[in-house]
Backbone bond lengths (Angstrom), bond angles and torsions (degrees), N, CA, C in turn:
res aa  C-N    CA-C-N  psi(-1)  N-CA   C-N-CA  omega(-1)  CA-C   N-CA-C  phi
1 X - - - 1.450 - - 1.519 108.24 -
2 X 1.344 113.58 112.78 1.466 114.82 173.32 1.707 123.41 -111.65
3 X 1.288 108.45 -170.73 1.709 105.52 -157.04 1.093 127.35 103.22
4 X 1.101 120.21 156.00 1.299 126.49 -178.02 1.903 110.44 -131.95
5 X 1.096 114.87 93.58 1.678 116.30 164.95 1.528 122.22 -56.08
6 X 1.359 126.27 -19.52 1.191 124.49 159.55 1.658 115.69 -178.07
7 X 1.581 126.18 147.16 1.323 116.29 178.23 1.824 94.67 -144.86
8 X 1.043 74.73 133.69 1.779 95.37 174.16 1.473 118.66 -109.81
9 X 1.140 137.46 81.51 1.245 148.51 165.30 1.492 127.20 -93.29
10 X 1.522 107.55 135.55 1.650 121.46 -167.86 1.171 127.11 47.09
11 X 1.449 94.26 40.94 2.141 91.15 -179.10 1.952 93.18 -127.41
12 X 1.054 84.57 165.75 1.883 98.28 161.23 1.579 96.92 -41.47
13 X 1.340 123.28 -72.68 1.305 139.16 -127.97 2.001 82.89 -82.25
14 X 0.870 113.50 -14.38 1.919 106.81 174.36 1.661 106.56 -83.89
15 X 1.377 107.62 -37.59 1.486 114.51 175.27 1.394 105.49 -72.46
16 X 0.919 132.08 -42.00 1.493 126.69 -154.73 1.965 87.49 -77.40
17 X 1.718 118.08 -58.20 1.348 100.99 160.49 1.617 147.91 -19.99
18 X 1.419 111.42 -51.99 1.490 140.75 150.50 1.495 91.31 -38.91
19 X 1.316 107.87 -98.73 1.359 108.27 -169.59 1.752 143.40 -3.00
20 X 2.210 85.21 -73.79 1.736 98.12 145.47 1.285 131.94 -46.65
21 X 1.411 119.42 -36.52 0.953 129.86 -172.20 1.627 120.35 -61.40
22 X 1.221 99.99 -31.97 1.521 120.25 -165.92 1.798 88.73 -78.93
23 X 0.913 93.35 -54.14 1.525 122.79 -159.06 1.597 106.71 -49.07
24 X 1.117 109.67 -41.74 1.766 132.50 177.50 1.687 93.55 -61.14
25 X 1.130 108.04 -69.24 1.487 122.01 -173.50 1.695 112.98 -59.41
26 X 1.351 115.44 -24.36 1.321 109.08 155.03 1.428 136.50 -90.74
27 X 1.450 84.02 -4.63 1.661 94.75 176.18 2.039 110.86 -69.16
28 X 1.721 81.84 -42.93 1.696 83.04 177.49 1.318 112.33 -71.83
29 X 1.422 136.67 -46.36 1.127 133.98 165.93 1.582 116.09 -16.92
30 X 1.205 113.40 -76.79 1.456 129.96 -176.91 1.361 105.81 -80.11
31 X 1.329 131.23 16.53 1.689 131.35 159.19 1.513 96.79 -75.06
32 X 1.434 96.76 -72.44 1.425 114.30 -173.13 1.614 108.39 -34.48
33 X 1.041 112.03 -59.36 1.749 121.57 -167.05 1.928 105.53 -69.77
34 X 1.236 119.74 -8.30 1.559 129.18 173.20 1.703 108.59 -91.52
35 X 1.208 104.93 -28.88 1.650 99.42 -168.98 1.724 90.74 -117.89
36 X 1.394 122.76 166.47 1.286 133.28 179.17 1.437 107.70 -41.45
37 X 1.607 126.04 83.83 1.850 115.29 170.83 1.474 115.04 -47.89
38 X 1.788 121.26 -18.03 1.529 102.67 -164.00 1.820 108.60 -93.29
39 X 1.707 93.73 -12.18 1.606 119.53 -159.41 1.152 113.26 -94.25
40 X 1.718 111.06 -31.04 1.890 130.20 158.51 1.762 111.93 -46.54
41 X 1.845 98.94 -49.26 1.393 91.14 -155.49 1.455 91.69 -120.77
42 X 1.445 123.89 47.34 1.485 125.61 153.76 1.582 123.67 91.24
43 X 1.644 98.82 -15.50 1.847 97.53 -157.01 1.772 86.18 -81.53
44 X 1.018 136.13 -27.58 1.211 117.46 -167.63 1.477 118.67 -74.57
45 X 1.380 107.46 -42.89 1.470 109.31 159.07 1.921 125.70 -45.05
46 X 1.177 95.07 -40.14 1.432 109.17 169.88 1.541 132.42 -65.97
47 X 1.213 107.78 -42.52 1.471 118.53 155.28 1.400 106.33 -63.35
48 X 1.213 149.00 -60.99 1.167 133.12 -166.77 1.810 118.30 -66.71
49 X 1.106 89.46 -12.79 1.955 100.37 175.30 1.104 93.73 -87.52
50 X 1.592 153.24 -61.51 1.120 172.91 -136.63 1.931 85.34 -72.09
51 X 1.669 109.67 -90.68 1.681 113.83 176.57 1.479 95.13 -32.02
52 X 1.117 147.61 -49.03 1.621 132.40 -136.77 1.671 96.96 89.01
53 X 0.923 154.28 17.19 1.450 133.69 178.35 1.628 111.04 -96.08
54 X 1.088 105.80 156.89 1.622 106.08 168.47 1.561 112.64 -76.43
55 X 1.566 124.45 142.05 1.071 125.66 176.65 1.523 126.93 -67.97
56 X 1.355 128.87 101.21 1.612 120.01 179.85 1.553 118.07 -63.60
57 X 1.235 125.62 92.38 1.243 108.06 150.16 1.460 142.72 -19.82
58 X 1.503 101.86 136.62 1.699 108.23 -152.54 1.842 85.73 -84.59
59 X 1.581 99.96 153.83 1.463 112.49 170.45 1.844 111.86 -65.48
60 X 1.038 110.28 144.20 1.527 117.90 170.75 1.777 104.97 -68.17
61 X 1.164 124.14 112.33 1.353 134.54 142.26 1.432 131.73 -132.60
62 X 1.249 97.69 174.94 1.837 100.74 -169.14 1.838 97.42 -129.18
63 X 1.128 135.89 99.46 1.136 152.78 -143.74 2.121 98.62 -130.94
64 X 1.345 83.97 115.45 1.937 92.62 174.02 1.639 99.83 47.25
65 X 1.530 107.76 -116.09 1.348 123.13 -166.55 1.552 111.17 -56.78
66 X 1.015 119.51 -11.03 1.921 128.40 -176.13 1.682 95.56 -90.21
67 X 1.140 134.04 -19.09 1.287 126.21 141.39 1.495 151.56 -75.44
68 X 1.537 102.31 18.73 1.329 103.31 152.12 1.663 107.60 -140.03
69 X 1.315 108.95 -3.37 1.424 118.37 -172.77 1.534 114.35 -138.30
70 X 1.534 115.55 129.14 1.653 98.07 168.11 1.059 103.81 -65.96
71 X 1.341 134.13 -61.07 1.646 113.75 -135.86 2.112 86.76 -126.24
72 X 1.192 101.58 74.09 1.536 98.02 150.20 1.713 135.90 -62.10
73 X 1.090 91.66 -14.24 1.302 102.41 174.43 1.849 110.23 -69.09
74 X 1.030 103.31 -35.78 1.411 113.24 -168.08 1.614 115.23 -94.45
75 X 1.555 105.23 -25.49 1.507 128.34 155.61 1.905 113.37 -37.62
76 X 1.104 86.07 -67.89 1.471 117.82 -158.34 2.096 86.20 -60.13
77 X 1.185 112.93 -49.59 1.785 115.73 -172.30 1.844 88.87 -63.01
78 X 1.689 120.20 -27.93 1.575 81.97 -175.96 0.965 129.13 -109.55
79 X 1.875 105.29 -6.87 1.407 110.92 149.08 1.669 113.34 -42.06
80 X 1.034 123.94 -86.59 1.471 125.70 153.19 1.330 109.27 26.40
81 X 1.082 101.41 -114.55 1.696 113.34 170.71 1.232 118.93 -51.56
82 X 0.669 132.40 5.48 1.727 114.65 153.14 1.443 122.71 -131.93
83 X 1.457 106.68 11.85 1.928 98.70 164.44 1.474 98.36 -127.23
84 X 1.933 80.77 105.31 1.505 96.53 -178.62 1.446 96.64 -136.00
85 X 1.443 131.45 141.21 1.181 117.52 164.50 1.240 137.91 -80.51
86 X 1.800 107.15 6.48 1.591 110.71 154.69 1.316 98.74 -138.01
87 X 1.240 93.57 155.03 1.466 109.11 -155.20 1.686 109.59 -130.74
88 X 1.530 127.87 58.62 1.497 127.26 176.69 1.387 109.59 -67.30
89 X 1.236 83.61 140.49 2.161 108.98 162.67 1.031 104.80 -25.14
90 X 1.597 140.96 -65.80 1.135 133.41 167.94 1.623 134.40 -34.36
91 X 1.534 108.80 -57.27 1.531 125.97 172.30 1.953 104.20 -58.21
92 X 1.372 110.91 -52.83 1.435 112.98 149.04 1.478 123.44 -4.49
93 X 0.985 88.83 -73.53 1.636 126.54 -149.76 1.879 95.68 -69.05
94 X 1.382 99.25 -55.55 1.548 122.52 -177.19 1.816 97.10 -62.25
95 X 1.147 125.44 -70.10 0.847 129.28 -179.32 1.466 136.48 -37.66
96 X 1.684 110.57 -47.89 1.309 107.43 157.75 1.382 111.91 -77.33
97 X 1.216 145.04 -31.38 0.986 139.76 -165.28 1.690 107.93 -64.79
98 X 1.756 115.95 -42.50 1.410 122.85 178.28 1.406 108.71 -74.82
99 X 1.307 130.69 -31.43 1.283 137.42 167.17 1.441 114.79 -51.09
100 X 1.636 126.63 -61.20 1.341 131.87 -168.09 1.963 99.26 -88.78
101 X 1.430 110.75 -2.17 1.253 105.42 163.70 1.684 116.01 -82.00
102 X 1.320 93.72 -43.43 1.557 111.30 159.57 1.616 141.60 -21.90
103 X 1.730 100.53 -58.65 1.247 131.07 174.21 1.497 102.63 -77.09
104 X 0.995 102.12 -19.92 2.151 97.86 -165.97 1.702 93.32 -92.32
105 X 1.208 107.57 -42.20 1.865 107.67 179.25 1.268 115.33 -46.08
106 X 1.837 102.39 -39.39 1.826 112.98 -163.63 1.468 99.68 -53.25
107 X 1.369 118.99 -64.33 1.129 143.71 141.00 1.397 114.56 36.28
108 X 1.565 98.63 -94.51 1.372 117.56 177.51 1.864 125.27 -72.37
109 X 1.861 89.09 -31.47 1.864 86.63 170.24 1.324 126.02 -72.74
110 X 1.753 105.94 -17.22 1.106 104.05 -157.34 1.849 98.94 -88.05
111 X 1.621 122.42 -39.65 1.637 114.17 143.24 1.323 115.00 -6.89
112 X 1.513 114.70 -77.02 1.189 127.57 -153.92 1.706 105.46 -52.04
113 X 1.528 102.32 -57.96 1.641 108.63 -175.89 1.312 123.60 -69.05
114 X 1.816 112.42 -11.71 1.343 117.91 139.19 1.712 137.94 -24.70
115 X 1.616 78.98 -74.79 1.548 109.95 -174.98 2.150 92.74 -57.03
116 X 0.853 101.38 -49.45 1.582 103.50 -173.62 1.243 113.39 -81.28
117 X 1.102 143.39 -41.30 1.584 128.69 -179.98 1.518 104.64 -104.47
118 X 1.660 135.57 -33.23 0.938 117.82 175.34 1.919 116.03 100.60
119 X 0.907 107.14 -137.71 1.623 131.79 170.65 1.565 98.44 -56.04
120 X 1.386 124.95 -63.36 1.281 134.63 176.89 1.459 114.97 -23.59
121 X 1.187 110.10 -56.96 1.899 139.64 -167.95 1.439 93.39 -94.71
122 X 1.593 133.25 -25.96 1.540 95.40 -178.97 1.548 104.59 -86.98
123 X 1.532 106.73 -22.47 1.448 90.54 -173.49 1.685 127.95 -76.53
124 X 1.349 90.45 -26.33 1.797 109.55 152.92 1.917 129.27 -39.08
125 X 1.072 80.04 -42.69 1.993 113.70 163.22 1.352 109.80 -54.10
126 X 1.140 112.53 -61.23 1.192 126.86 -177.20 1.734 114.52 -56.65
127 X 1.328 99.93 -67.26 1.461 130.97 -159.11 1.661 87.44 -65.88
128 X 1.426 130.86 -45.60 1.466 128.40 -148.76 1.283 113.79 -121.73
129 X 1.509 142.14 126.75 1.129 129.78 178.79 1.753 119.21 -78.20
130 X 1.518 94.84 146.36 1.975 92.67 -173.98 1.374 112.60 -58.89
131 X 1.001 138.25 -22.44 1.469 134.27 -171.46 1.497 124.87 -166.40
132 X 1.689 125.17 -28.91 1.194 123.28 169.29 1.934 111.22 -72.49
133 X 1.464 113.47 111.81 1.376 96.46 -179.24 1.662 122.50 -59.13
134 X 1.675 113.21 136.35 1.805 100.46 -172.84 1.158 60.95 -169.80
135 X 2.094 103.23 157.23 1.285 126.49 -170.68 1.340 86.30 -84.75
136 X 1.535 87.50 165.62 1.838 109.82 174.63 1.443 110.87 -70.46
137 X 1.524 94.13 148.94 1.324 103.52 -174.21 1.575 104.59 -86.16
138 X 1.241 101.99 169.17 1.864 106.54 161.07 1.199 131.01 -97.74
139 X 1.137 107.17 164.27 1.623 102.49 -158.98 1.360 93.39 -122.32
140 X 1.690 118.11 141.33 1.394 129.66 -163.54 1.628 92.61 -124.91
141 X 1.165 103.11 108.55 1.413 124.99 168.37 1.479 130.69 -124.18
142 X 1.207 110.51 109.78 1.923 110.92 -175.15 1.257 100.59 72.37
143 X 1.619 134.00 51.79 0.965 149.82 169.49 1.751 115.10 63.00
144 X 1.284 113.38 -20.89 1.651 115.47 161.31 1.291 134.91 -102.21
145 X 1.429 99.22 128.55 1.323 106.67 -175.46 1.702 113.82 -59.47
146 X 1.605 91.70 144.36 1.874 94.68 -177.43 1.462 110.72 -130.88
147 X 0.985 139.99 96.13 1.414 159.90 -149.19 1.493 93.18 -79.61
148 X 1.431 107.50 126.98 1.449 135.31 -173.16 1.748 99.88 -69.44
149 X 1.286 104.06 97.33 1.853 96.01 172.29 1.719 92.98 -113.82
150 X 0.851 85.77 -176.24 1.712 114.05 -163.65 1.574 101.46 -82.06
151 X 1.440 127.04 -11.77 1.380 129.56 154.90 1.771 113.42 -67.64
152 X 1.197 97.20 -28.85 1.873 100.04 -160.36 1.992 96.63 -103.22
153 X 1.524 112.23 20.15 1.258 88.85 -169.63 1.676 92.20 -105.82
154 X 1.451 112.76 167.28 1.327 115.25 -135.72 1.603 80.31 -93.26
């Protein structure tokens, strides 16, 4: 697949791309390193099969970036892909395709963390947006509002 849909060269606006760009990629970096790194990418589960032990489920928290976003981790892959200062049919192509693969995953993890935390995760749902970063909302209970501080986060 060839072409080019757009290229930005030697301006601010190519750096500032770079920039995001980096920026996406550090977002995942430091996703990973906020939530369990050994428990994300399997080894912890594995060691505990390995001893013979049963696996403990990790506690539900919302740590830095899990307070304005569920899944920064997944943020950060679409920042990524799409602040590029050239932009081919192909990268295109990749891009929506990892993006709307993206949205379909939320999907299914977010079931999953249902099934596992419960009440915990819906009210988190509520309180936190899936992917556009925006502060938490408040939660109106018994007719007064109760402002999400960093004591009340789950």
């Amino acid at each position: 697949m060839g072409g080019t849909i757009w290229q930005v060269e030697g301006s601010t606006l190519s750096l500032v791309l770079m920039v995001v760009f980096f920026l996406g990629w550090g977002i995942v970096l430091i996703s990973t390193f906020i939530i369990n790194h050994f428990d994300l990418f399997g080894l912890r589960q594995v060691y505990f099969n390995l001893i013979g032990k049963e696996y403990p489920q990790l506690t539900f928290k919302t740590p830095y970036f899990y307070q304005f976003v569920r899944h920064p981790l997944y943020l950060g892959f679409i920042i990524a892909f799409w602040s590029t200062p050239t932009m081919s049919t192909a990268h295109l192509v990749f891009a929506i395709a990892t993006t709307l693969y993206i949205l379909v995953a939320i999907q299914f993890e977010e079931k999953d963390l249902i099934t596992f935390y419960g009440d915990q995760y819906r009210e988190y749902r509520k309180r936190v947006s899936m992917i556009i970063p925006l502060p938490p909302k408040k939660i109106v209970k018994d007719d007064q509002e109760s402002p999400v501080t960093e004591e009340s986060q789950i």
